[in-house]
MDTraj code that builds the backbone (N, CA, C; nanometers):
import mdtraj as md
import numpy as np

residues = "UNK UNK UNK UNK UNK UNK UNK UNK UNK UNK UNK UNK UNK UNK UNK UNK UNK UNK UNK UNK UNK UNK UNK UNK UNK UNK UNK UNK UNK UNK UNK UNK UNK UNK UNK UNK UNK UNK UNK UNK UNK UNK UNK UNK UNK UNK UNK UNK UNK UNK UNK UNK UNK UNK UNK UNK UNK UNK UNK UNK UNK UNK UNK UNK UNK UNK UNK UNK UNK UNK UNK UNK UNK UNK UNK UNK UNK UNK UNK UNK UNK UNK UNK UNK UNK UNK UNK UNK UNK UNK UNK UNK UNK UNK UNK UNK UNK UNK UNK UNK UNK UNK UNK UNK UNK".split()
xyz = np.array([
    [-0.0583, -3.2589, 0.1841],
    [0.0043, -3.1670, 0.0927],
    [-0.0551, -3.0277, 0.1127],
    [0.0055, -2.9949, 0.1245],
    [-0.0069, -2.8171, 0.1238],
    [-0.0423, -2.7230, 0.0307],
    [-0.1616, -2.6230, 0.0148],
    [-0.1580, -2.5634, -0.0935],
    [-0.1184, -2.4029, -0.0532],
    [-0.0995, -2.3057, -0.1902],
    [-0.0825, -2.1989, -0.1963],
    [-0.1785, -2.0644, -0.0935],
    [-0.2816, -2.1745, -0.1098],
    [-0.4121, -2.0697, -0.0544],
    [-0.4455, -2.1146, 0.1028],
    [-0.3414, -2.2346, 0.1369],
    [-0.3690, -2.3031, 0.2507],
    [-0.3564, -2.2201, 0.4358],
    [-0.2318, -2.1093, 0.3840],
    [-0.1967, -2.0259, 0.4948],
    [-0.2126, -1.8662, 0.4047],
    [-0.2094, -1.7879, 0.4984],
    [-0.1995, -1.6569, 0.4765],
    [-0.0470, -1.6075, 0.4066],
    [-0.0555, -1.5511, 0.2661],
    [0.0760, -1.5627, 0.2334],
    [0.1187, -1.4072, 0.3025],
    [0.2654, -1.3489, 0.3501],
    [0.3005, -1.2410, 0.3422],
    [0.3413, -1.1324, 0.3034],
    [0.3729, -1.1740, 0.1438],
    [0.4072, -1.1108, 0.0281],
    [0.2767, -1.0463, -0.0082],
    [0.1659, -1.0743, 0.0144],
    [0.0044, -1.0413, -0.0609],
    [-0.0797, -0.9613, 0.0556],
    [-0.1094, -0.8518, -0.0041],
    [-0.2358, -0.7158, 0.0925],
    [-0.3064, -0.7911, 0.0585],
    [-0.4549, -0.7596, 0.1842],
    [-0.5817, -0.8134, 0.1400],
    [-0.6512, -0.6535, 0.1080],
    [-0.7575, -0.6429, 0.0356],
    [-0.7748, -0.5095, 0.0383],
    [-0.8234, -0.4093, 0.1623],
    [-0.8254, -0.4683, 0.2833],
    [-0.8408, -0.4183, 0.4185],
    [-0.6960, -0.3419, 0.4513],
    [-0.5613, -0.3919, 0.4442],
    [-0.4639, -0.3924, 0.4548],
    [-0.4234, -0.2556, 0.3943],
    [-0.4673, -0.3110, 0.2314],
    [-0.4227, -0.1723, 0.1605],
    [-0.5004, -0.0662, 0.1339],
    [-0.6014, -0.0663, 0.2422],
    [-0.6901, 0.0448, 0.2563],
    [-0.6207, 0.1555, 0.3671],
    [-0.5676, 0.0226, 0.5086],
    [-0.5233, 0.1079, 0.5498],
    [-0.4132, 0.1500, 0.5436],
    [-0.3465, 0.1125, 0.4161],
    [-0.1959, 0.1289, 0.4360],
    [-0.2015, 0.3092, 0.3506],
    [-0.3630, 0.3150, 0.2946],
    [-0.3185, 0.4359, 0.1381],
    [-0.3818, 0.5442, 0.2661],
    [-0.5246, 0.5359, 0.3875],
    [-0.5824, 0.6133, 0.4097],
    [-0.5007, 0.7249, 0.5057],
    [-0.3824, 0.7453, 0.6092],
    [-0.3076, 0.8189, 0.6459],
    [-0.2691, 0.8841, 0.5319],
    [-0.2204, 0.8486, 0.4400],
    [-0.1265, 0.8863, 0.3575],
    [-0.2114, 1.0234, 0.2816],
    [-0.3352, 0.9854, 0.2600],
    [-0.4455, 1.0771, 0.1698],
    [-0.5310, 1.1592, 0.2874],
    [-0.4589, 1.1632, 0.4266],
    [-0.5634, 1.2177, 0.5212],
    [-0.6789, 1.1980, 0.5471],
    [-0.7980, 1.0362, 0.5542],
    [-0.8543, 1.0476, 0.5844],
    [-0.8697, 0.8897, 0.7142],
    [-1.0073, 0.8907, 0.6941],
    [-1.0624, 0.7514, 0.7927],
    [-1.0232, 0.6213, 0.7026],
    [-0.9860, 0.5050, 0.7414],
    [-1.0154, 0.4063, 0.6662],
    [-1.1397, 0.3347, 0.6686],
    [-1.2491, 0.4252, 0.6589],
    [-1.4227, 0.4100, 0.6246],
    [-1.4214, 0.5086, 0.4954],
    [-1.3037, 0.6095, 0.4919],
    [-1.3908, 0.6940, 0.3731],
    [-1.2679, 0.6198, 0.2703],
    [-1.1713, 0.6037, 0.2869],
    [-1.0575, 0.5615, 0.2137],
    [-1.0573, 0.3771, 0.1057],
    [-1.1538, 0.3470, 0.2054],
    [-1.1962, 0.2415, 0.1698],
    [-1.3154, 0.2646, 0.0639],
    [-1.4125, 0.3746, 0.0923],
    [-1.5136, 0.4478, 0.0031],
    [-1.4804, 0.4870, -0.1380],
    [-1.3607, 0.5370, -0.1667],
    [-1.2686, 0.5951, -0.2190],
    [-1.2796, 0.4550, -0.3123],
    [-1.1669, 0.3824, -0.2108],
    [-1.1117, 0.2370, -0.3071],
    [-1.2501, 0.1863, -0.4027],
    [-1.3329, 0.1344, -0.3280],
    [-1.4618, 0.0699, -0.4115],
    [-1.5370, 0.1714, -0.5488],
    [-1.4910, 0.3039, -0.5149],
    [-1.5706, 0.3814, -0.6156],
    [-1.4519, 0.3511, -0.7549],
    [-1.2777, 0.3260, -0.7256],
    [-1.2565, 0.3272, -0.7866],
    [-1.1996, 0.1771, -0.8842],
    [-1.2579, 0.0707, -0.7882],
    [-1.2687, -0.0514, -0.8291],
    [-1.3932, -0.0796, -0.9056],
    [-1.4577, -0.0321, -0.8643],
    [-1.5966, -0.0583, -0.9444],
    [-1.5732, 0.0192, -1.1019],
    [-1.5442, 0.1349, -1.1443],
    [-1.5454, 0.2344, -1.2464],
    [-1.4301, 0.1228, -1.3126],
    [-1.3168, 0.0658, -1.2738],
    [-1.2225, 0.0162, -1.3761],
    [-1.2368, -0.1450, -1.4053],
    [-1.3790, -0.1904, -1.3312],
    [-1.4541, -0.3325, -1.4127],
    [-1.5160, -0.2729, -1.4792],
    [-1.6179, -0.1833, -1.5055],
    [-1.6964, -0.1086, -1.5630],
    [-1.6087, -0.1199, -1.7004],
    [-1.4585, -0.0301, -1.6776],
    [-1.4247, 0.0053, -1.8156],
    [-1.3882, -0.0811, -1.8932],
    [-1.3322, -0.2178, -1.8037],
    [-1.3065, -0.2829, -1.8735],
    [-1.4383, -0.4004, -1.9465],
    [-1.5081, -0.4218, -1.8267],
    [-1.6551, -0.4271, -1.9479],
    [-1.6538, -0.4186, -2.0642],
    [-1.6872, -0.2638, -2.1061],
    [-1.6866, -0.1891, -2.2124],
    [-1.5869, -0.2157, -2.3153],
    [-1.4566, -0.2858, -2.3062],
    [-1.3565, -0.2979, -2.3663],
    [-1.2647, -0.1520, -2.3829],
    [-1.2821, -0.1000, -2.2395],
    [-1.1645, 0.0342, -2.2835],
    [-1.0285, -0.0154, -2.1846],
    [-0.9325, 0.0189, -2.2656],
    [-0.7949, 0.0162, -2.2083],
    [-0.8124, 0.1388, -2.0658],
    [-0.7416, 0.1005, -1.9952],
    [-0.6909, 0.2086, -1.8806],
    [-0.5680, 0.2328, -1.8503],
    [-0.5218, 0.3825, -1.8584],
    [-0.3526, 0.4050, -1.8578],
    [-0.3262, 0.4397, -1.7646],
    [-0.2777, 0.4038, -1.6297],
    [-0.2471, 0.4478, -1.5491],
    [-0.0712, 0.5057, -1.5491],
    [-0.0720, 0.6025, -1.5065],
    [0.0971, 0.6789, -1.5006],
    [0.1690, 0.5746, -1.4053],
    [0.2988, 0.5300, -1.4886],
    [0.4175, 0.5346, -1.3815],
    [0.3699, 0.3527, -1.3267],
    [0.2735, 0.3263, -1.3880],
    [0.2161, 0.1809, -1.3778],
    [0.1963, 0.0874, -1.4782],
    [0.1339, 0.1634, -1.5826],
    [0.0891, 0.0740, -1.6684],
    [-0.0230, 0.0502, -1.7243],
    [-0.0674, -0.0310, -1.8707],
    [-0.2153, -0.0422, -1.8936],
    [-0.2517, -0.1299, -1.8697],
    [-0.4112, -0.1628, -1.8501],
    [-0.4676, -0.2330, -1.7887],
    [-0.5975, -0.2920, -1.9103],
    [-0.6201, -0.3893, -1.9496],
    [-0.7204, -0.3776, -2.0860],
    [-0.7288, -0.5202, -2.0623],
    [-0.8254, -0.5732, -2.1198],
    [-0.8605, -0.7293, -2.1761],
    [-0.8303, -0.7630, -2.3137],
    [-0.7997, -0.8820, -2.2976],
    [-0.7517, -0.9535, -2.4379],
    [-0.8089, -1.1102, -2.4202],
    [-0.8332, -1.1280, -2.5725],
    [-0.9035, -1.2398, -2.6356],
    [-0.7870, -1.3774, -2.6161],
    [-0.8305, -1.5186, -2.5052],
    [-0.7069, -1.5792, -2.5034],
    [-0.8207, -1.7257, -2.5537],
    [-0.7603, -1.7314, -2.6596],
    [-0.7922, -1.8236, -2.7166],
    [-0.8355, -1.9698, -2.6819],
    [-0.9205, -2.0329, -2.6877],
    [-0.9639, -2.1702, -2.6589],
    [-0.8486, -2.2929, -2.6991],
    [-0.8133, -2.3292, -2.6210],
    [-0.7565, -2.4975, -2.6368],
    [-0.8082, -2.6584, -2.5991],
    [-0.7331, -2.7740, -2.6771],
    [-0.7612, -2.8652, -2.6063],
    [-0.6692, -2.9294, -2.5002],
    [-0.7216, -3.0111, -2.3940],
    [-0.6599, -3.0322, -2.3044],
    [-0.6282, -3.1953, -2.3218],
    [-0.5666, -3.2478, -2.3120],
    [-0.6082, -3.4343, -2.3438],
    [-0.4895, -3.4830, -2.1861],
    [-0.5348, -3.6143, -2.2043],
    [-0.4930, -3.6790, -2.0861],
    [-0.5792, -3.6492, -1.9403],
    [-0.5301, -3.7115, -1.8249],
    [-0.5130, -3.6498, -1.7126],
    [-0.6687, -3.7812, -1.6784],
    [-0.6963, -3.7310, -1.5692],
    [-0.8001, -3.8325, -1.4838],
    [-0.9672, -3.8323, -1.5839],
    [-0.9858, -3.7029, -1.6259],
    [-1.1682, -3.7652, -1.6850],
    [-1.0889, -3.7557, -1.8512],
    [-0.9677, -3.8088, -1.8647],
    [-0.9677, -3.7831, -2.0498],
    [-0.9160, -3.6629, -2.0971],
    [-0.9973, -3.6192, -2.1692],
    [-0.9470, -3.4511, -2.2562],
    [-1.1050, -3.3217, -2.2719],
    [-1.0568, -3.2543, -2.2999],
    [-1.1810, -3.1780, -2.2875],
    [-1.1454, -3.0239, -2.3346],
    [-1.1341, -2.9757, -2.3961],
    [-1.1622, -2.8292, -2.4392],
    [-1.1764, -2.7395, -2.3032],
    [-1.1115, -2.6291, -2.3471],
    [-1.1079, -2.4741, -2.2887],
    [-1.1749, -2.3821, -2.3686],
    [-1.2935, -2.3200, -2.3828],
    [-1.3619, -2.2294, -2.4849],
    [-1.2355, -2.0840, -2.4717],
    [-1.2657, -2.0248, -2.5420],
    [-1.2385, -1.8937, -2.5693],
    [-1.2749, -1.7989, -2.4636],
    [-1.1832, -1.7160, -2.4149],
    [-1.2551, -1.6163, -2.2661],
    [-1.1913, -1.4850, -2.2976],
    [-1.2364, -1.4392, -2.2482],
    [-1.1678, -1.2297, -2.1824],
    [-1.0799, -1.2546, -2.0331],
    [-0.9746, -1.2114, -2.0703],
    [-0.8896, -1.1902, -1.9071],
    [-0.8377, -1.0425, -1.9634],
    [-0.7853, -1.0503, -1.8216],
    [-0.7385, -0.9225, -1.7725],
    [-0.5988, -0.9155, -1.8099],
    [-0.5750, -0.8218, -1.8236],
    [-0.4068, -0.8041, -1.8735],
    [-0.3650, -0.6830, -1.8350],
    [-0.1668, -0.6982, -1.7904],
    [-0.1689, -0.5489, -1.7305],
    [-0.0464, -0.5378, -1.7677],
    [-0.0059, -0.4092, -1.8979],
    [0.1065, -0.4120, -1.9270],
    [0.1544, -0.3062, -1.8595],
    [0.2778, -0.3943, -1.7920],
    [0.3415, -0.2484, -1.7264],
    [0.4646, -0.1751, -1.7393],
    [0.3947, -0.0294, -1.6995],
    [0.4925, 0.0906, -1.7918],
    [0.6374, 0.0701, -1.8241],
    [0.7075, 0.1048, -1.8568],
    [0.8853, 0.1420, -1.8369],
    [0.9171, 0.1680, -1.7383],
    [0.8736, 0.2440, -1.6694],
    [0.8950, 0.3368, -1.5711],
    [0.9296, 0.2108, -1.4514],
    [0.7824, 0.1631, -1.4579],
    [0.7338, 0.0077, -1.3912],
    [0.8504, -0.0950, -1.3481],
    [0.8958, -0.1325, -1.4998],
    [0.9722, -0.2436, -1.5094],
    [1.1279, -0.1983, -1.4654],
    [1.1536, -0.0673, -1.4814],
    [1.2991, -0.0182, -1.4472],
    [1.2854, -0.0302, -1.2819],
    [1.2189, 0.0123, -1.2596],
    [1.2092, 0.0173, -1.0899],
    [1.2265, -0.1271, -1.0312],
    [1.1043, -0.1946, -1.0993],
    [1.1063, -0.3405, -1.0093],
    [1.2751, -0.4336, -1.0542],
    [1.3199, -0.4084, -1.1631],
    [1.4495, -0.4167, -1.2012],
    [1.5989, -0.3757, -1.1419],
    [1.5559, -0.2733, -1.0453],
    [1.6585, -0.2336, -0.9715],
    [1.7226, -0.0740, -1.0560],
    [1.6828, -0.0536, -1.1496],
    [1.7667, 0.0502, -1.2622],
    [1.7014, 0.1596, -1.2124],
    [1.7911, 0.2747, -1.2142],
    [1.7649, 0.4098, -1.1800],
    [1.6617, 0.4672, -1.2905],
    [1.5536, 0.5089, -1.2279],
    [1.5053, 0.6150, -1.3224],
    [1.4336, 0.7124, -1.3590],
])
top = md.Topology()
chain = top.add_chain()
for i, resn in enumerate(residues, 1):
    res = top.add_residue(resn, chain, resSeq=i)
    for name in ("N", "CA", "C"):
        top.add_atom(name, md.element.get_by_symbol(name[0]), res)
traj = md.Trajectory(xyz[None], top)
């Protein structure tokens, strides 16, 4: 049986990919572009750490939310609880959803 993670999918950048896909575009090396990327991957775990929302234009926000603990029952060892966690959540803009929708806007 085959899984999802089993081959390289083609729909999905790895972040090598989309380093070099942004660094022409911004005029530089994909050594500094990639420099770039990490300064600004690192600052938006940071914020979200902290519990601050992030608004990005024309994209969407980006914030954590509280997803509640459940129980699980059945299946091979029985049942067993899910505690309470922080995920990531990314609501995206209007702007966002008209586009990937096909609608002019």
């Amino acid at each position: 049986m085959r899984r999802y993670y089993d081959c390289v999918r083609k729909d999905t950048l790895s972040q090598d990919q989309f380093v070099r896909r942004i660094a022409p575009k911004i005029g530089c090396t994909n050594e500094q572009a990639n420099q770039v990327w990490r300064i600004i991957r690192d600052e938006i775990k940071l914020c979200l750490l902290e519990g601050l929302k992030i608004k990005i234009k024309e994209v969407g926000t980006l914030e954590t939310r509280w997803r509640k603990g459940r129980s699980i029952s059945g299946g091979i060892c029985g049942g067993h609880s899910v505690p309470d966690m922080r995920v990531v959540h990314l609501k995206p803009s209007a702007k966002l959803n008209k586009l990937l929708n096909g609608k002019d806007v």
